[in-house]
C-alpha positions in Angstrom: 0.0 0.0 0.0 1.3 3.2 -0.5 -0.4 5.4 2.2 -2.8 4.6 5.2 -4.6 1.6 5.1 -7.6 1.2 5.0 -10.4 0.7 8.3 -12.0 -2.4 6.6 -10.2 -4.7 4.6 -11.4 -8.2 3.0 -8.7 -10.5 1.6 -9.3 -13.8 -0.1 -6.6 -16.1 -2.2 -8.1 -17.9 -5.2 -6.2 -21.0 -5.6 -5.7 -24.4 -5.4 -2.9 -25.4 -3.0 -0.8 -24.0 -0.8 -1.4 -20.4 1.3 0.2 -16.8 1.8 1.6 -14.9 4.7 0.6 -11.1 4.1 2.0 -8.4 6.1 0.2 -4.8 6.9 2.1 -1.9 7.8 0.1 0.4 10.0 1.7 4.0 10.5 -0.7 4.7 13.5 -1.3 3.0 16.1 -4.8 1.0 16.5 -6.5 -1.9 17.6 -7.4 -4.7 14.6 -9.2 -7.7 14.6 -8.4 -10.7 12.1 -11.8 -12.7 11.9 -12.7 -15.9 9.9 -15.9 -16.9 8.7 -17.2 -14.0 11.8 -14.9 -15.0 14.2 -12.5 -13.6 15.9 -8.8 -14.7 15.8 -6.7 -14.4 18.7 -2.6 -13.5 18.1 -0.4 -15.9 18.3 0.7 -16.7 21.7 3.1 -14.2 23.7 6.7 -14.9 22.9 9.2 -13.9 26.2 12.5 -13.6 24.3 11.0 -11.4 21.6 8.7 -9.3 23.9 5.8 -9.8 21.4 3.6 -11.7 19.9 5.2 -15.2 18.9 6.3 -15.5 14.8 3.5 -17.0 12.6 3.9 -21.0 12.4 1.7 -21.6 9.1 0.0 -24.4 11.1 -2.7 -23.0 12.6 -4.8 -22.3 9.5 -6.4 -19.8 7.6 -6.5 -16.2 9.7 -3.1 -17.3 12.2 -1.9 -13.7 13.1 0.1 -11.0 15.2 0.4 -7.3 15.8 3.8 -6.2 16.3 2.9 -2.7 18.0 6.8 -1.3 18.3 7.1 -1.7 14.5 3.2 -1.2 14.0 2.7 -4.3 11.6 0.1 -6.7 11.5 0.6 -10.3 9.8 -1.6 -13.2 8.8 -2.0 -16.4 7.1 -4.3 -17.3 4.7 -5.2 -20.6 2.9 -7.0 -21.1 -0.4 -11.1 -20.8 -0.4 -10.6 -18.9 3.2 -11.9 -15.2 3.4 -9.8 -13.0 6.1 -11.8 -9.7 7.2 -9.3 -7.1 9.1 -11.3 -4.1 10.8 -11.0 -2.0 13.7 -11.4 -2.6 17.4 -12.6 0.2 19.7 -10.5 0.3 22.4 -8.1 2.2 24.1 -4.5 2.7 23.7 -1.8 3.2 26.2 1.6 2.3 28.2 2.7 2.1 31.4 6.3 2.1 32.3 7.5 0.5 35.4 10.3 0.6 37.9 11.8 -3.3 36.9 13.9 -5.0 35.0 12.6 -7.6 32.1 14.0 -10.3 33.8 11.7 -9.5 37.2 8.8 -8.6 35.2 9.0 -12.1 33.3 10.3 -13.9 36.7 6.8 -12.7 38.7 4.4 -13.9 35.8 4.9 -11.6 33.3 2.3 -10.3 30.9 -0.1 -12.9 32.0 0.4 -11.0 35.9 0.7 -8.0 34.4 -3.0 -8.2 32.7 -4.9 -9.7 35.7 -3.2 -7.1 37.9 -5.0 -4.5 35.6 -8.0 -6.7 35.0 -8.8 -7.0 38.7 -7.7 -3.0 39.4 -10.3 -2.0 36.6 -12.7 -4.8 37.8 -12.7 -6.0 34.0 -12.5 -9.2 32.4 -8.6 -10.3 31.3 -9.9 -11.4 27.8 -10.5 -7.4 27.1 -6.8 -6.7 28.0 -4.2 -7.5 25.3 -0.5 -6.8 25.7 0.9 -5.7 22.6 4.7 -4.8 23.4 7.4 -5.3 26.2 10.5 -4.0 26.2 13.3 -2.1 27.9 13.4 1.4 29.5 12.7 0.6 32.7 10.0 -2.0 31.7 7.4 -0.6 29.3 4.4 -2.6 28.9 2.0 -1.1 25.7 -1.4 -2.3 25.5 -5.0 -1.9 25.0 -8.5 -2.1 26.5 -11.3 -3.4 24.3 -14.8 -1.9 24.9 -17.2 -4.3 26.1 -19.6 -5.4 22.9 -21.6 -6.7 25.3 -22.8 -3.5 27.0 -25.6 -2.4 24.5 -26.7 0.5 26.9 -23.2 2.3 26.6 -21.4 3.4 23.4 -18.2 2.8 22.6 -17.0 6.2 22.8 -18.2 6.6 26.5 -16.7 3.2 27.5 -14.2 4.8 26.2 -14.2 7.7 28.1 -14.8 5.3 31.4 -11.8 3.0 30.4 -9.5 5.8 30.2 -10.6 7.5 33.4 -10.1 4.9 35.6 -6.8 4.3 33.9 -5.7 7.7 34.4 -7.1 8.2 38.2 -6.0 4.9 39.2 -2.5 5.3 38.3 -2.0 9.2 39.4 -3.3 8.0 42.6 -1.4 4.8 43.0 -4.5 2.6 43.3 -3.3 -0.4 41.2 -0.6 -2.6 41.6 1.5 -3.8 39.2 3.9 -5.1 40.7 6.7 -2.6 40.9 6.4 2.0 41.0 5.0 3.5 37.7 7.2 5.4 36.3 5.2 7.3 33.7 2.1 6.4 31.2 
């Protein structure tokens, strides 16, 4: 592509054998969904060494994928006869660094601690938390918060709003704990 990409995006591979890795630059920042025949498909699994989402395997089938938010790109696989739909997720976007090094971040539980720490301080579900980055400086952790699709009575924007509230006042006033000082967010 040779500017933004766009919101919505529908791929499909017409052929016989065989399948495609594709990979999507994204010069902002966002939150995308990969789904499959309507359904969601999570990232692969959370790699420790790289501080991101594990590298694609090919194994997993049509719509495997990861976001890699330092170098914003998002890959996939896709198989013949299989229709991949990327789109937007509303959620919101932040970082939090803390006062550790990656080696005590990873040796108390890492980002799977890191997430129910947050989960339980925002008195959320852990499956709306995704991690999306760790590395160095300190330890910063960048991740998101999906609205809940759930929660017809609210929209998205003021879950939003809600969402980055309690973020804000709970970390200004040292109400969660995540496991070591904030350093900044």
């Amino acid at each position: 592509m040779s500017g933004t990409p766009p919101k919505k995006m529908r791929f499909e591979l017409t052929a016989d054998v065989g399948g495609v890795l594709l990979k999507v630059p994204y010069p902002v920042a966002g939150s995308i969904t990969v789904k499959v025949d309507g359904k969601a498909i999570d990232y692969t699994p959370w790699d420790e060494a790289l501080g991101r989402h594990g590298p694609l395997t090919k194994t997993k089938g049509c719509g495997e994928n990861r976001f890699v938010g330092i170098e914003n790109y998002l890959e996939f696989y896709i198989t013949p006869g299989c229709m991949v739909y990327i789109e937007p997720k509303d959620a919101v976007m932040t970082k939090v660094r803390m006062d550790w090094s990656l080696a005590a971040f990873y040796a108390d539980g890492g980002t799977t601690r890191f997430v129910d720490r947050l989960a339980a301080s925002l008195g959320i579900d852990a499956y709306r938390i995704k991690t999306v980055a760790v590395y160095e400086g300190s330890v910063i952790v960048e991740f998101y918060v999906e609205v809940d699709d759930d929660d017809s009575e609210t929209s998205s924007d003021d879950q939003q709003a809600v969402i980055m509230d309690q973020l804000v006042n709970g970390i200004e006033g040292n109400l969660f704990d995540f496991g070591a000082p904030v350093l900044g967010f």
